[in-house]
N, C-alpha and C positions, 0 to 999 in steps of 0.2 A: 495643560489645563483646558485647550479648547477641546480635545478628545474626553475629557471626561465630563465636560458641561454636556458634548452630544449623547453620552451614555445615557446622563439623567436626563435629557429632554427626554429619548425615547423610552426611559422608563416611565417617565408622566404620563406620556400620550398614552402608552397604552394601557395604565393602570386607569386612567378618567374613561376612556373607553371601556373598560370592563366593569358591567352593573353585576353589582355582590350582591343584590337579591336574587331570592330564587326560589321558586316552589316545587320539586321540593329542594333541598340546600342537606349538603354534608360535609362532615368533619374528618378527613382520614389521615393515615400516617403511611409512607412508603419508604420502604427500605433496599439497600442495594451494598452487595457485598461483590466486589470487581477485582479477579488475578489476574494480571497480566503479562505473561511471560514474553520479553522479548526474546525473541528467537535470533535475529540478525537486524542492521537498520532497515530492512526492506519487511521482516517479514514478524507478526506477532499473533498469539495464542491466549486469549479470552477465556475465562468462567466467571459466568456470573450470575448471581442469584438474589432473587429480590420479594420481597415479600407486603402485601398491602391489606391496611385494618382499617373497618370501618367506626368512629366510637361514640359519633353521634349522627342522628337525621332527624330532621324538624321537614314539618310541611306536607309528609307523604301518609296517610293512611294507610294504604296494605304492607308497609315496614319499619321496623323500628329503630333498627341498622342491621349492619351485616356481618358485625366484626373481620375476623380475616374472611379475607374475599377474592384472594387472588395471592396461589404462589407462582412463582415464575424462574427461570432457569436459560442462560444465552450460553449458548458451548460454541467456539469456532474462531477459523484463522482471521487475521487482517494484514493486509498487503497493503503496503507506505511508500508513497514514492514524494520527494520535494524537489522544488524548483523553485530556488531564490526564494523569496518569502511567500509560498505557496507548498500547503501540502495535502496530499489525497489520500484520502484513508479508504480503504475498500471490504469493510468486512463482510463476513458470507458465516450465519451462524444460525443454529438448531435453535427453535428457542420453544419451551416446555410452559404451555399454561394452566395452573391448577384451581381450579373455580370450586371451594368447599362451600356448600350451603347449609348454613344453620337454618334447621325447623321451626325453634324454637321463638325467634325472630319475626317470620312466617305463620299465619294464622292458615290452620288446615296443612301446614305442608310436612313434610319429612326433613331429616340430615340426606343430603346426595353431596357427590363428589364429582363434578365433569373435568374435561382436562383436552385439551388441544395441541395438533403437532405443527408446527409453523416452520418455515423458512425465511428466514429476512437477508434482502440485499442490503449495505446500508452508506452508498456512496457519500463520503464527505468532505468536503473545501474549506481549509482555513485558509484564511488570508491575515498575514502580520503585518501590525503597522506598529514601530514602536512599543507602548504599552496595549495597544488598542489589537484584538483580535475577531476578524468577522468569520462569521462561520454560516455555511448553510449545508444539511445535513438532510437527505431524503432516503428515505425508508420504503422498502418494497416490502411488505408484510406477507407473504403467502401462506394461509391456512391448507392443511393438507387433509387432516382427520379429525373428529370432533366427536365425544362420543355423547354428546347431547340429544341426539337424536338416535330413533329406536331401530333403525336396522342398521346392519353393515356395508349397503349401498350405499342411505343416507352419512352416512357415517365420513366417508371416503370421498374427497371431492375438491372441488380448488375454487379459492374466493381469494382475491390481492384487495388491500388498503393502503394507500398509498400516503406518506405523511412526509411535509414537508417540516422544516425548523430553520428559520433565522435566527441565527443568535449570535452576541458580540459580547467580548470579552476584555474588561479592562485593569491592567496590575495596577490596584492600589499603592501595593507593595512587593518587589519581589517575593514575598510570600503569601499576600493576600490577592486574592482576583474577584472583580464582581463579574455578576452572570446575569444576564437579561436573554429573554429570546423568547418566541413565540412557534408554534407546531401548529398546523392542521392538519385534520385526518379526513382522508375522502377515500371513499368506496370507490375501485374502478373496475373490479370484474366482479362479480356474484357467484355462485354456484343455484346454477338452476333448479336443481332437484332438491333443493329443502329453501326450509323456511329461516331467514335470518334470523342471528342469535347471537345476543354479547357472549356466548359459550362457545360460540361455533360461527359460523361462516357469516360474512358481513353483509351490508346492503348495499343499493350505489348509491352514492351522492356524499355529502357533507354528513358527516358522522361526529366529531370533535373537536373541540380549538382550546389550545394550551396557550398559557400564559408561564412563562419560567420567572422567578426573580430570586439570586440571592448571592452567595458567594463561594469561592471553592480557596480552602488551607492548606498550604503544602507545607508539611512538615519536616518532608526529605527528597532526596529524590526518586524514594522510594514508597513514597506514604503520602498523602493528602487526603480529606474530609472537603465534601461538600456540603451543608445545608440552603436548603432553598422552599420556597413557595410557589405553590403551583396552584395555581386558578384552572379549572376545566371547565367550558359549559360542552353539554351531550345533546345534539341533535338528532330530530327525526328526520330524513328525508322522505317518508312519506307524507309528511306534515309540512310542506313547506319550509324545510330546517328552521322550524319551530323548535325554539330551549325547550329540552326535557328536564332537565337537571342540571345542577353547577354542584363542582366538587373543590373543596376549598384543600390542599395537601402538606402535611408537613414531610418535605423530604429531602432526606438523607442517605447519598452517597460515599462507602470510604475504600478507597484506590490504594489497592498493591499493585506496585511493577515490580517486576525481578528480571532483572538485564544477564544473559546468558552469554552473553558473548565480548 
């Protein structure tokens, strides 16, 4: 009982801390379709692909949403090791960004399609306690190509974003878990020869801050559904990380494992 009064303290704290106004403010949906083939206890093999709609924005004059606005694609191994109740997840995966823009949307503009090739580190620590799971999970993001930009110089170039998540996890029930946690995202190398671009290669500083809240269903030990809420606000680092935008999420995760061994 007292591990789950902490859950919700820190679900309070940080939902009073986060102002749900926003100018401009949106409404999206993100999806996420996860196989996961274990290979051995040590060693397992990822696809995943996820997909994000935008289907309202209030507040913004030059748009009116974006509808889909982001496909996406994670291919790659993860390496597992545990120690007593401590385990390290090590994934190393391709991950494919597809940015479709509606014209239509857009006053003056066309349909284009950019699309980005990434590499992500994505060292992580769970720690078990009981019902109570803490987790902190950090992301190397490395953009490699981008073809948002018009030469093949600019095009080809290396920029990391770096994103942190604390999150903790508590069984309701053996079959129900709640989920709390929080991500920022901060720029730590740039690519000097272009101009940053949510298509393409990022800026330094403070770029994102996520809020996670909801629950993850397992239905077997091979099957679980996550839904959850995701609060975002978008910072400018050249603005003083000035709020640009808050993005309000409905998302949902659903997890195949297939144990091979």
């Amino acid at each position: 009982m007292k591990k789950l009064i902490i859950f919700l303290s820190l679900l309070s704290i940080i939902l009073v801390q986060t102002d749900l106004s926003a100018t401009p403010t949106t409404g999206r949906t993100w999806e996420y379709l996860n196989a996961t083939a274990l290979l051995s206890p040590s060693l397992a093999f990822v696809v995943m692909a996820g997909h994000r709609y935008e289907f309202n924005r209030i507040d913004d004059p030059k748009v009116k949403f974006k509808e889909t606005f982001l496909w996406e694609l994670f291919v790659g191994p993860v390496y597992i090791m545990k120690c007593g109740d401590i385990k390290i997840k090590l994934p190393l995966w391709y991950y494919y960004m597809g940015f479709p823009t509606d014209g239509k949307n857009r006053p003056n503009k066309t349909d284009t399609y950019y699309l980005s090739h990434n590499i992500d580190f994505l060292p992580t620590v769970e720690y078990k306690m009981d019902k109570l799971t803490l987790i902190n999970r950090i992301i190397l993001h490395n953009t490699i190509f981008a073809n948002v930009y018009k030469t093949d110089k600019e095009r080809s170039g290396f920029s990391m974003l770096i994103r942190e998540m604390v999150a903790v996890n508590y069984a309701l029930t053996p079959s129900l878990i709640a989920i709390l946690g929080e991500e920022i995202f901060y720029g730590a190398v740039n690519d000097k020869e272009t101009k940053p671009s949510g298509a393409g290669f990022n800026k330094i500083g403070l770029v994102n801050n996520r809020v996670y809240a909801g629950f993850n269903y397992v239905f077997s030990p091979a099957l679980s559904l996550s839904p959850q809420y995701v609060y975002e606000a978008a910072f400018n680092p050249d603005l003083d990380t000035k709020v640009i935008e808050k993005e309000h999420y409905i998302f949902i995760t659903l997890n195949y494992t297939l144990k091979l061994f």
